[in-house]
N, C-alpha and C positions, 0 to 999 in steps of 0.2 A: 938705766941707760937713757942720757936728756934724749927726747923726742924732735924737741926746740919746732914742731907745728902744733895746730890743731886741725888734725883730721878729723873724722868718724871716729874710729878708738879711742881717740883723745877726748872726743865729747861724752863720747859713753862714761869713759874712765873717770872725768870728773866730775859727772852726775851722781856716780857711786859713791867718790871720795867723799865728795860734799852732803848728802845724803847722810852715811855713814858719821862723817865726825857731828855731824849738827844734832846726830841723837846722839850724842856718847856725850855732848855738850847739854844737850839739852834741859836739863837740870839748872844747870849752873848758868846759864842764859836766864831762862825763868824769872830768877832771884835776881836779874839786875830791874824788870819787867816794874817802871814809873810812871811811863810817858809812852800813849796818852792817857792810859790808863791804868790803873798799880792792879792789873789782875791775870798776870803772874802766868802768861803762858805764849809769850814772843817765841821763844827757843821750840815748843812744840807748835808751835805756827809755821815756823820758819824750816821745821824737820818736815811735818806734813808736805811744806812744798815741794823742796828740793826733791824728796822720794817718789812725790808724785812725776815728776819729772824722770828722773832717772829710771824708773819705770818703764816710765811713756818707751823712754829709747830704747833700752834692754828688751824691748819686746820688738824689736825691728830687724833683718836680716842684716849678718857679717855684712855681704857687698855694698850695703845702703851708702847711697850717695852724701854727701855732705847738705847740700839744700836740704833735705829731707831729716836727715840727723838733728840741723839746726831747728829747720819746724816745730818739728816733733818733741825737741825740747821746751820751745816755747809753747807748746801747746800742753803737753805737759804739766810747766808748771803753771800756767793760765787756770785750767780749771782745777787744778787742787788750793789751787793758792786759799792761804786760811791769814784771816788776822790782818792787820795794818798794815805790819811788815812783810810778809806772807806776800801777798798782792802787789807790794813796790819792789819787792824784789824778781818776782816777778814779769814785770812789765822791763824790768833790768836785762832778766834774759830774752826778752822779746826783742830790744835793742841789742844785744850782742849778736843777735839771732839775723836780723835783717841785713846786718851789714859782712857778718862772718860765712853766710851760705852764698855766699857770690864770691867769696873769697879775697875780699880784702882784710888791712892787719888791725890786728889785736886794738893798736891805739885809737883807730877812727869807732872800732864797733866800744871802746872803752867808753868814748865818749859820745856817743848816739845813745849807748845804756845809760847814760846820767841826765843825758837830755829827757830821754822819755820818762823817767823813775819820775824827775821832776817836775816833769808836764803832766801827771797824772794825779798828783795831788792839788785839790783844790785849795789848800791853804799851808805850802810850804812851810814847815819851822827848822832853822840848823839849830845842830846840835843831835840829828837823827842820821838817822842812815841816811838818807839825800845827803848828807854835809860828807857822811865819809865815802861816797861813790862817787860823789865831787872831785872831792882829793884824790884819790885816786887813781880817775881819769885824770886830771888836768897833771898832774905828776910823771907820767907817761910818754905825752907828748913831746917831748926832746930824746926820746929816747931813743938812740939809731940801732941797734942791735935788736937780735928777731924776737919772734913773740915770748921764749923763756926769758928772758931780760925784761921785758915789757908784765908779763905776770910777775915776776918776781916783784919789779919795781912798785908792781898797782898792790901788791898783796902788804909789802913794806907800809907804805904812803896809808893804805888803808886801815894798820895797828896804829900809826901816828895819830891820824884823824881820829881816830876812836879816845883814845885818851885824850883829846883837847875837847870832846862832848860835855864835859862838866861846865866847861869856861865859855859854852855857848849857850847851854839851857838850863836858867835855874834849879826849877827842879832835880835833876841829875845831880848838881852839884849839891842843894842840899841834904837828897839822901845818898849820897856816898856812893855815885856808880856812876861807868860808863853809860852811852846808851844802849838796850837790851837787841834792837833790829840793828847797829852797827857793827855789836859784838858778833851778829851770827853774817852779820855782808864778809866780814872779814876771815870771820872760817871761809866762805865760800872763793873768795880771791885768793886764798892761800891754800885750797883746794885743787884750785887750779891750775897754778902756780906748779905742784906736786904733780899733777896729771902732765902737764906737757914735760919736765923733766924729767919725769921718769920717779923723783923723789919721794919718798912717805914718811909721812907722820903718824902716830898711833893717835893721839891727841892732841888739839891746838888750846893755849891758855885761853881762859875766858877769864878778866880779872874780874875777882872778889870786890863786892861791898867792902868798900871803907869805913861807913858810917850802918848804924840802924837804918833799914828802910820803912820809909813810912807810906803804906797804902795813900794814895792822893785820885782820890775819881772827881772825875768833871763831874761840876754842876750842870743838871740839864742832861747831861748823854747819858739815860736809862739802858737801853738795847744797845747793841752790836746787831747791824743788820748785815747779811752777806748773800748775795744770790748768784749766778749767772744769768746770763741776758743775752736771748737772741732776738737781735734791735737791728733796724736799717743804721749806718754810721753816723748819719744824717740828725736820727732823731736824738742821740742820745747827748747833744750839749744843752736841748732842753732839757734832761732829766739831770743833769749836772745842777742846772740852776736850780732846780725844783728842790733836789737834795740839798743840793749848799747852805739851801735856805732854812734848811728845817733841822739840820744836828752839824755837828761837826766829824773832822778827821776820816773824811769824803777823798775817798781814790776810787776812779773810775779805771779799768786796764782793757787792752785787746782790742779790736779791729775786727773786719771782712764779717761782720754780723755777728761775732759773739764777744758779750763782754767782762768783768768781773766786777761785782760792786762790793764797795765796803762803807759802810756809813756809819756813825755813831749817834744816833737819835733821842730824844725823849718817850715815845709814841712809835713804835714798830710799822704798825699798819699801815701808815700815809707813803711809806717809805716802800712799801710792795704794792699799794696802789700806783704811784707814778713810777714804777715798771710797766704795769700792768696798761696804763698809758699807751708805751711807748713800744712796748713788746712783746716776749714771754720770759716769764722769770720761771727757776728751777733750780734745784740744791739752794732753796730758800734756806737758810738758819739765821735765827733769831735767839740772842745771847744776851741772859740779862746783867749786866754789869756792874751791879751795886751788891750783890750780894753770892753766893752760890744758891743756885734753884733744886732744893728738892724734887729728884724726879721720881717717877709710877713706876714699882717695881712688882712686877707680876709675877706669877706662878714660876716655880723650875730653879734650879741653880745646878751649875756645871762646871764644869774644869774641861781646860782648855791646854792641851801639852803639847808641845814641840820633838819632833822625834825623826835620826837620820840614820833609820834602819829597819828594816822591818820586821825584827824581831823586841826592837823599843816600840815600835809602833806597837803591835800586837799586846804588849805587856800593859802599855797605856789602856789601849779599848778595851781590855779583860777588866781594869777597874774601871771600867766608867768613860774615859775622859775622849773627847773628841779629839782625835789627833791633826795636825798640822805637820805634811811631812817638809823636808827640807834634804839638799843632796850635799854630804861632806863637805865640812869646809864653806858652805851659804848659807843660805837665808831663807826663810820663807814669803811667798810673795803675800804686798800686803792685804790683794783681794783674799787672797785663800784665807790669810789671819782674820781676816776681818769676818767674813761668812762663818768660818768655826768660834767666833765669839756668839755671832747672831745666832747659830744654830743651839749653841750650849744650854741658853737659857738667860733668863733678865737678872739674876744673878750670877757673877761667871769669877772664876779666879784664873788666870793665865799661868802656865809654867813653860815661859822661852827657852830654859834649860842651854842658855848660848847669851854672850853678851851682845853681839850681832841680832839674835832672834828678838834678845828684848827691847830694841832700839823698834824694830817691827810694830810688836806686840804693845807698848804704850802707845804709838801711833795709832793703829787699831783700834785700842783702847777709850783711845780720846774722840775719837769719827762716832765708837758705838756708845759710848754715853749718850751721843746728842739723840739716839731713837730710845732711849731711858733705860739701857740695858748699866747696872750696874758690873762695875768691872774694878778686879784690882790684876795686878800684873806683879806677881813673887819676883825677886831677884835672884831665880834661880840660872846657876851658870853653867851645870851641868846635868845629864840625864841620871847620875843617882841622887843629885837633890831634889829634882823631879819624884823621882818616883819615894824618896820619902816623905814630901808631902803627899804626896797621893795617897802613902798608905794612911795617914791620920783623917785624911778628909771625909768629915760626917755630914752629909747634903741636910741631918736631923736637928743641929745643932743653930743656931743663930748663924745669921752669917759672919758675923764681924769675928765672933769665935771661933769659926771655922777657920778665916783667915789666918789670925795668930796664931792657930794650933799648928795651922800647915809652913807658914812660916817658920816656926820655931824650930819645926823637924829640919824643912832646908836648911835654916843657918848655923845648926848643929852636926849637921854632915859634912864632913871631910872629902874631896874630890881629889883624886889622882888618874893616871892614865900611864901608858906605854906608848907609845911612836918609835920610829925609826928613823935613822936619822939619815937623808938622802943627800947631802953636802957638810962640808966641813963648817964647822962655826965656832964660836965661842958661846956659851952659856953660861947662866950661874953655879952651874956645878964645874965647869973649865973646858976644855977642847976636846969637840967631838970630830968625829970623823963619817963618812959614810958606809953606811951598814951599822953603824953604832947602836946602841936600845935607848931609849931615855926615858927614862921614869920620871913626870913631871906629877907634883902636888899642888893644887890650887894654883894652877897655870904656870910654878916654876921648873924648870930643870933641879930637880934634888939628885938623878942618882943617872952614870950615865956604864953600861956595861953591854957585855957582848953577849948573852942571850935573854929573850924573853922571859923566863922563869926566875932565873938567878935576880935580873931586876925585877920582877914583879913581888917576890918575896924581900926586897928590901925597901918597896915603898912602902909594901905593909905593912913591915916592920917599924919604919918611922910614922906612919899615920898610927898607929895604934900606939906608939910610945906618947903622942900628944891625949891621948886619953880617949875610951870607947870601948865598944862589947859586942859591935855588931859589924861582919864586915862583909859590903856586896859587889860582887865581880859580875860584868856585863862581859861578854865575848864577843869580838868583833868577826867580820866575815875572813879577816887573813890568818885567824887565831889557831895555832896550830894544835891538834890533840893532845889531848893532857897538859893543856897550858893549867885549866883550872885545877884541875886535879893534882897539880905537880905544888901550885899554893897553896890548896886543901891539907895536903900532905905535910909541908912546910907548918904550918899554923897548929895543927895537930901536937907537933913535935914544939913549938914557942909560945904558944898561944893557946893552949886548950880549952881555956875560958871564953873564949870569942866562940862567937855563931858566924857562921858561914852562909851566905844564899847565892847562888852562882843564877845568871840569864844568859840567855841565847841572844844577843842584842844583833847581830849580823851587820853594824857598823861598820862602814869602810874608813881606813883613814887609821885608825887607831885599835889595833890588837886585841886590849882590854883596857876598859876602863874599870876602878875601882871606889868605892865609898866605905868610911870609916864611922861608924853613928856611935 
């Protein structure tokens, strides 16, 4: 249902949205990742920020006022802001922010965000995200109809700009891509866009390389330096010049004593000296960009699971693994994710067990590298790929081995589940109705019937017709007696060859889930 404002909800809502699609993108952003530097992690820059922000808000009460809402998201994503783009986008929502908590429209705070984005780069180049927040905004401003016509229009205007990025910066055009910080502005305008009208998307395109890309690093910018800074306002267009002088691809963000620095240098240290100058510097990282730096990897290695019940939780901690809980249907927040990597140990394997959880969990991921904790992050999507890498997981083995062991087991297990189905819809199995059962396999609707049993014994049935020997049933908390036993039974009589392992999973949401190995 369009909303056609942006209140509170609406801000919150598309912190999330935006949030959400920019890890689901975030991959495929990466791989456009030329300019300024070809290393290959805009889209997890650009996901870090937004999350930190939306965050920020979700932790603020229903009633919250609008000024506050606004703040709170510029504040937000001020301090998490990571990377080039990170940081200009950024200073984006600081502009949307000042002019939106006082409640005027959409088009004036469109274009105060491009004002500022561009005022905080010391040495503009189009053909970047500046070029397509530009467009944008200036695209906007004729637009008489309220702010869902005015996001729509800026989210249009900004897929435009994005594809004319090649015809504005060599580079881009000659390795075969958009630009990598315009590709992810443009999720976020189209995020937005979604939030005030009420609209969703599962996914937004991020276009493909056309050509090979060819890594290209400046000459001269050794580090990525990144701090915050609590500076008087005063002092910090000295530290601009000081910077400017010394590296390039110099964004300074933020206001009222605190600020956000990104620099790209030869020599790190000159660069947290004249903070040190000017203020106090803190969440210093220093990133060396000519190569990947082998980090200190200490005693321990750990698995790190995701789990939304506390009978999967319990299963988790019985082997080992530190769990991360999450409530049906969400997410885990990313401090909790991130503390349960640091706790695991400085070798850690992650199982998100949710494709939600793992957009988290690579975020996570990427924050605890920087303190030298190795991490990989399985692409597991549900709790019994979960738990069948867990059971291969040998803390004795190498790690790198451990990894592909435990991988192999997820990507070899078959996931299914049961739901119910609370509104009528169409599916890929045809029309349901409410009250219906549906038996979905690897996130599809395969089998849709009117009670629990009858469908759980025909998803088996087809999971086990794709090939396997092993099959594990989780029990949710609405599951009624003798659900498992009534499949037990069933498999006995079709399947005698299969092994059976049933858990107490006390999942809300879904009945039973199932796995095929």
């Amino acid at each position: 249902m369009p909303m056609d404002v942006l209140d509170p909800p609406s801000v919150r809502r598309w912190a999330r949205l935006a949030a959400d699609a920019l890890g689901r993108a975030r991959a495929d952003i990466d791989a456009l990742n030329v300019f300024p530097v070809a290393d290959g992690d805009t889209g997890t820059n650009l996901h870090l920020t937004m999350l930190s922000a939306a965050e920020a808000v979700e932790s603020l009460p229903d009633d919250v006022d609008a000024g506050v809402m606004w703040q709170t998201l510029s504040y937000g994503a001020l301090v998490g802001a990571r990377g080039n783009s990170g940081v200009i986008v950024s200073q984006a929502l600081r502009g949307l922010a000042e002019v939106l908590k006082e409640g005027a429209d959409l088009r004036a705070a469109l274009a105060r965000a491009a004002d500022l984005a561009r005022g905080c780069v010391a040495r503009p180049v189009e053909g970047t995200v500046l070029s397509v927040l530009t467009a944008a905004a200036a695209a906007v401003q004729e637009v008489e109809s309220g702010p869902a016509e005015v996001a729509r229009r800026a989210a249009e205007e900004a897929r435009a700009a994005l594809r004319r990025t090649p015809d504005q910066l060599d580079v881009l055009a000659r390795s075969g891509v958009v630009d990598a910080g315009g590709a992810g502005l443009a999720i976020v305008l189209e995020s937005l866009a979604a939030a005030i009208t009420g609209s969703h998307r599962e996914r937004y395109d991020v276009p493909a390389p056309t050509a090979r890309v060819t890594p290209m690093t400046e000459v001269g910018a050794g580090y990525e330096v990144m701090y915050l800074l609590d500076a008087d306002d005063g002092a910090v267009g000295k530290l601009r010049e000081e910077l400017d002088a010394m590296g390039d691809s110099l964004v300074v963000v933020g206001g009222d004593g605190l600020w956000n620095v990104h620099v790209h240098v030869g020599e790190a240290g000159p660069a947290i000296e004249a903070a040190l100058r000017v203020g106090r510097p803190h969440r210093i990282r220093v990133t060396y960009l000519a190569e990947r730096v082998a980090r200190g990897v200490g005693d321990g290695r750990g698995v790190v699971a995701v789990a939304a019940g506390e009978g999967i939780a319990k299963l988790f901690e019985e082997c080992g693994a530190v769990v991360v809980r999450r409530e049906p249907g969400g997410r885990p927040a990313l401090p909790a994710m991130l503390a349960a990597i640091r706790q695991a140990g400085r070798e850690v394997v992650v199982l998100p067990n949710d494709e939600d959880a793992g957009a988290v969990a690579v975020a996570a991921a990427e924050i605890a590298r920087e303190d030298g904790v190795v991490v990989t992050v399985l692409p597991t999507r549900a709790t019994v790929q979960g738990l069948a890498a867990l059971a291969v997981h040998d803390p004795l083995r190498r790690y790198d081995d451990d990894v592909v062991a435990m991988t192999g087991a997820a990507g070899h297990t078959r996931h299914g589940h049961l739901a119910v189905a609370d509104r009528e819809g169409v599916t890929s199995a045809g029309l349901c109705h409410p009250g219906d059962v549906l038996g979905l396999i690897d996130g599809d609707v395969a089998v849709i019937g009117r009670t629990l049993e009858e469908v759980a014994a025909l998803v088996v049935d087809r999971m086990l017709a794709g090939g396997g020997e092993l099959v594990t049933l989780v029990t949710g908390a609405g599951a009624p007696a003798g659900l498992a036993d009534g499949v037990a039974a069933h498999l006995r009589r079709a399947r005698p060859d299969a092994d059976l392992v049933v858990y107490g999973g006390e999942q809300g949401g879904y009945p039973l889930l199932i796995g095929v190995e």
